[in-house]
N, C-alpha and C positions, 0 to 999 in steps of 0.2 A: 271590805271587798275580798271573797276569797279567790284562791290562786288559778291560773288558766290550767287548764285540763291538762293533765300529765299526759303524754304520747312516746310509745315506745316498738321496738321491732320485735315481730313475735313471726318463730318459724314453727308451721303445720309439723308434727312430729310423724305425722300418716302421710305426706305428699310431699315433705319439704317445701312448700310454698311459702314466699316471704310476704308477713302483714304488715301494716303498719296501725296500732290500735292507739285510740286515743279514747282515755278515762271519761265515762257518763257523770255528766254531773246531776245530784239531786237537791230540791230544797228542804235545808233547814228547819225546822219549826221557827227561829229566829227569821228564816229568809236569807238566809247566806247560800251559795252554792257550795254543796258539799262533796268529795268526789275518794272513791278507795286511793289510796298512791300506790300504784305501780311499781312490781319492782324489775329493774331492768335488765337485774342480773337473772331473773328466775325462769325458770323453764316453762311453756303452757301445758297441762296437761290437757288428754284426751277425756271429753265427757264418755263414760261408758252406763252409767249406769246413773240414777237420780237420787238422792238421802237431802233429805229439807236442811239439816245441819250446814252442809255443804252449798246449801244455794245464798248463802244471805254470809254478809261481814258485817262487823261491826267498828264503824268509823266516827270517830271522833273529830266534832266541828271546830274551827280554830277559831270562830268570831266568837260564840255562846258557851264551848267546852262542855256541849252534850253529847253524849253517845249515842249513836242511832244504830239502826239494823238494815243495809242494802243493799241489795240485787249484787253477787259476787259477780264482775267482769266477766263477760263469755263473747265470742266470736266465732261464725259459723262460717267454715275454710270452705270455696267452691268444691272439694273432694266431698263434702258433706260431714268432714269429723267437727265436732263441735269444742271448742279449744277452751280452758277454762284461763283466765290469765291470771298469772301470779299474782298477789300484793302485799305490803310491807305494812307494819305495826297494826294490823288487823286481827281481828280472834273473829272464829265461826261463830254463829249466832247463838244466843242465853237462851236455855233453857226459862220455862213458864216462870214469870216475878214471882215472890213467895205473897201471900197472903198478907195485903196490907200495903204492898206499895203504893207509892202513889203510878196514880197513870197518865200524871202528864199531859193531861188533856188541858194544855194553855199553852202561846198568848191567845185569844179569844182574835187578835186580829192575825190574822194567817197573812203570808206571804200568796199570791196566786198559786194553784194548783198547775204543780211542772208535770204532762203528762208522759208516756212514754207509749210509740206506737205497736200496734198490735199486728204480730205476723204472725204466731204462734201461740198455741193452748197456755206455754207458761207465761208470754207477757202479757194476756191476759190477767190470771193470777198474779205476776207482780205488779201491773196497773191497778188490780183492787187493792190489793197490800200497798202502795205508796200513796194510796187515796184512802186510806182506813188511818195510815202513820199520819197524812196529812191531816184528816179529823181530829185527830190527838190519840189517839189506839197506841200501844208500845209492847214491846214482844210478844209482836205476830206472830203466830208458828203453825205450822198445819195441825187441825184438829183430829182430837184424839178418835171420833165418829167419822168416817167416811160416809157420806151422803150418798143416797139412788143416781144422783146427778155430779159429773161436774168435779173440782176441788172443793174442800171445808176448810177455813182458815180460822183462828181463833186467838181473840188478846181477852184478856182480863175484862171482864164483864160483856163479852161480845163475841157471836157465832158467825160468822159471812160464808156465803157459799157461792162461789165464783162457777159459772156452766159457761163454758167457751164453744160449747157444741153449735150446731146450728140448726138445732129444735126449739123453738121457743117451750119457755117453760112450764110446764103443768100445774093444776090445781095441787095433784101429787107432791109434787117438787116442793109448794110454799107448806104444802102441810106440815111435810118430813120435817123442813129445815124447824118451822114455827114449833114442831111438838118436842125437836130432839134439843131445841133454845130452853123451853119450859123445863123440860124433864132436870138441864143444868142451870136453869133460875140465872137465864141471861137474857140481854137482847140478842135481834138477828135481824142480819140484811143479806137481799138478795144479789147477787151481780148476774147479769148474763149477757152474753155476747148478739145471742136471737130476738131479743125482746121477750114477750109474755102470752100466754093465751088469754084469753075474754077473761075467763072462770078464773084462770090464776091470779093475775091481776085483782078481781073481785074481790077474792076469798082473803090475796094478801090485804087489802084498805079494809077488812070486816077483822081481820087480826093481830092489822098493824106492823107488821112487819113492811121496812120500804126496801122500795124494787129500782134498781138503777139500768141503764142499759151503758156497757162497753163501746163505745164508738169506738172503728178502729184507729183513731187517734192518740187512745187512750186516757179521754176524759168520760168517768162515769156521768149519767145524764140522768136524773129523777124521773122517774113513771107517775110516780105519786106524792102526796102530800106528805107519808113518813117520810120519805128517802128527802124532801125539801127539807123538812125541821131537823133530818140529820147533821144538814150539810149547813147548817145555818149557826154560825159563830156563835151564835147568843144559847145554845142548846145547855 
């Protein structure tokens, strides 16, 4: 069993206003909940500006003693400053695995997908990144290609392109993602918050790339038959 959600007081450094924030927890690859620890002594600071480095921790599970990569604690003050909160025995997220690791794409039996809901462009992106870690993908990072559309996210043998817009997405869209997959001899999967247009849809099942749609729940949802055999244990 892991430990109940650490909960601590955190004061707005732009409004003085007192929170009370209690630590997200995530699932495991084991299926344990896993959660950053808080530290209570430390100060929050103000989000001013965005670096992928700085969005993601890396926290260590106490049932399995694997390492994962996620989502740094953040809390959005009524003033509107966006609060990052401290936490203890954590390191910013790893730079791309070298050549040869493994990717940890096991146990084949998953724990259920823990989603996380969607108010904004980046829980979005991190509901695809904790549904790619949940597939077995391991350091995700923003890709080094920025796409026409949207975020591009990237692990080891795998291009994702996350559109939190609310255009559904073009024939365009699946091309870019599907030609800039090839050109780096990967797969790719689509995410989007809109759904898909007729042609896009089409073009993605004639190229194989699968198309998920974001509920704002935060469970990705299969369009198609790739994005089913993605999501299917036995892959």
């Amino acid at each position: 069993m892991g430990a109940m959600p650490q909960s601590v007081a955190v004061r707005c450094p732009a409004c003085s206003r007192e929170h009370q924030y209690a630590a997200v927890s995530y699932p495991c690859a084991c299926g344990a909940p896993v959660a950053p620890p808080l530290d209570p002594c430390g100060a929050p600071a103000a989000v001013r500006h965005r670096a992928w480095a700085e969005e993601w921790v890396t926290v260590r599970c106490a049932s399995c003693d694997r390492s994962g990569q996620w989502p740094h604690p953040e809390l959005g003050c009524p003033c509107g400053t966006v609060l990052r909160i401290p936490v203890t025995g954590t390191r910013s997220a790893a730079s791309p695995a070298a050549p040869g690791a493994r990717t940890a794409r096991e146990p084949r039996r998953r724990a259920p997908f823990a989603p996380v809901p969607i108010r904004t462009a980046r829980d979005a992106v991190t509901a695809a990144a904790l549904y790619l870690r949940w597939l077995g993908y391991r350091d995700i990072r923003r890709a080094d290609q920025r796409p026409p559309a949207g975020i591009g996210l990237a692990a080891q043998g795998l291009l994702a392109q996350v559109d939190p817009t609310v255009r559904p997405a073009s024939v365009r869209d699946v091309e870019c993602l599907w030609l800039t997959a090839m050109t780096e001899s990967v797969r790719c999967v689509y995410f989007s918050l809109a759904g898909y247009a007729d042609e896009g849809r089409v073009r993605a099942d004639s190229l194989g790339v699968p198309l998920f749609v974001l509920d704002l729940a935060g469970t990705p949802q299969p369009v198609n038959d790739h994005a089913d055999a993605l999501g299917s244990p036995a892959r």
